[in-house]
N, C-alpha and C positions, 0 to 999 in steps of 0.2 A: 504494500500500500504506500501510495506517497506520503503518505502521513510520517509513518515510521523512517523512511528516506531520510526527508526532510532533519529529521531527529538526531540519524546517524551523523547527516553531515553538520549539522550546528554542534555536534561533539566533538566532531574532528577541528571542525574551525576555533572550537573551544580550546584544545589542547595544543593549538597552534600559537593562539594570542594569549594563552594565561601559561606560564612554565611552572606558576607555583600553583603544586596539585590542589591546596584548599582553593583558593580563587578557583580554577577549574571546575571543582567540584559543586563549589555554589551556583557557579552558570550551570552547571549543569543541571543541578534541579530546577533552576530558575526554566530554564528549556522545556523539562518535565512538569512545571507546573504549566505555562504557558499548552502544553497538550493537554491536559487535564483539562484548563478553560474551555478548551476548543476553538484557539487561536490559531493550530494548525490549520484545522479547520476551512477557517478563512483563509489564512496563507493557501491554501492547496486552491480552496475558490476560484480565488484572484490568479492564481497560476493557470485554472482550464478557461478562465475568463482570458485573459491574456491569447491563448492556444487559439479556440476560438477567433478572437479578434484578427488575430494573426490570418488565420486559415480563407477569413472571410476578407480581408484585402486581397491574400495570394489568389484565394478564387476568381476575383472579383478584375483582377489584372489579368489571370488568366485567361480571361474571357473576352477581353478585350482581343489579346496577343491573337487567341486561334480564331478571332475574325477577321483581324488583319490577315493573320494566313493563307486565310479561307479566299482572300481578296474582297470579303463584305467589309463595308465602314458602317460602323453604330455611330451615331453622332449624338447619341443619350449624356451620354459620361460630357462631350467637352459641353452641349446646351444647356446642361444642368449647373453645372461650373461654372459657365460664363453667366447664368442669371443667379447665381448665390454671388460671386462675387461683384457684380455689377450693383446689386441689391445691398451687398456689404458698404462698398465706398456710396452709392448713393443716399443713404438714408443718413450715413456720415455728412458727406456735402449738406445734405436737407439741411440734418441739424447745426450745420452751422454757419449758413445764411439765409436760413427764412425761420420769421418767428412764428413761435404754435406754443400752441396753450397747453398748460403745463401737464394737463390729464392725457389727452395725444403724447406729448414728450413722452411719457412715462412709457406707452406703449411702444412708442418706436425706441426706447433704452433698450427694452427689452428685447425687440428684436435684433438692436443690435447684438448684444448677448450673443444672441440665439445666431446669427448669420455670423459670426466672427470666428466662433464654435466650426461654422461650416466651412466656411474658405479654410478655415485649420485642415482640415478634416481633406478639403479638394488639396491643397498644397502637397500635405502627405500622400494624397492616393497618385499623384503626378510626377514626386519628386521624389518621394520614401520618406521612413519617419527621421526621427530628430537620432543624434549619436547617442545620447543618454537611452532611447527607445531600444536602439539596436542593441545595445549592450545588453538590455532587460532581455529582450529576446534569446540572445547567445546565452546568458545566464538560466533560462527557463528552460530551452534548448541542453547542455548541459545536465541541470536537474534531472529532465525529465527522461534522459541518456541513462543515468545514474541509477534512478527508480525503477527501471526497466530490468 
């Protein structure tokens, strides 16, 4: 189970950064308690959520790739892009040369939110994610090598 994985390796990491066996050994219940909680739990979560995520970009590219292959053009992916971000810097401009009443404002704040989210979202699926991203990846990757 990834659970137990999980477990083996934060003791190995533990005997790595504590040389003195009491410290050790308190991380390492601390570790033991932390799975008692059922923090693993959610560590392990957050890991298939991650997989997941993962799997639904790579798909998501892939399908792009074997149309182009194919010689078919989808032109989904760039129309939807080009109107989130279009929609992103527009409502930006709005809000900062035309006035609107402050109950409107509120609403278009909030779309910005929501549209800034998204251009995020078209960036990475165009460019790939950020280097802290891939690291998470190669790290989960790894793990999930490990628990196997």
């Amino acid at each position: 189970m990834m659970i137990n994985s999980i477990l083996e390796i934060g003791s190995k990491i533990i005997d790595r950064l504590f040389p003195d066996k009491q410290q050790a050994e308190q991380a390492k219940l601390e570790l033991v308690k932390m799975q008692q909680a059922g923090e693993f739990k959610k560590i392990d979560s957050d890991l298939e959520q991650s997989r997941i995520d993962a799997t639904d970009r790579a798909s998501a590219r892939s399908m792009a790739s074997d149309k182009a292959k194919a010689g078919q053009k989808d032109f989904t992916p760039e129309v939807l892009a080009f109107i989130v971000t279009l929609g992103f810097f527009g409502i930006i401009i709005l809000l900062m040369f035309v006035s609107i009443e402050d109950q409107v404002k509120t609403m278009l704040d909030i779309m910005v939110g929501y549209l800034g989210a998204s251009v995020n979202q078209v960036f990475g699926f165009y460019y790939g994610s950020s280097k802290s991203s891939r690291m998470k990846d190669e790290t989960i990757s790894k793990l999930s090598n490990q628990g196997e």
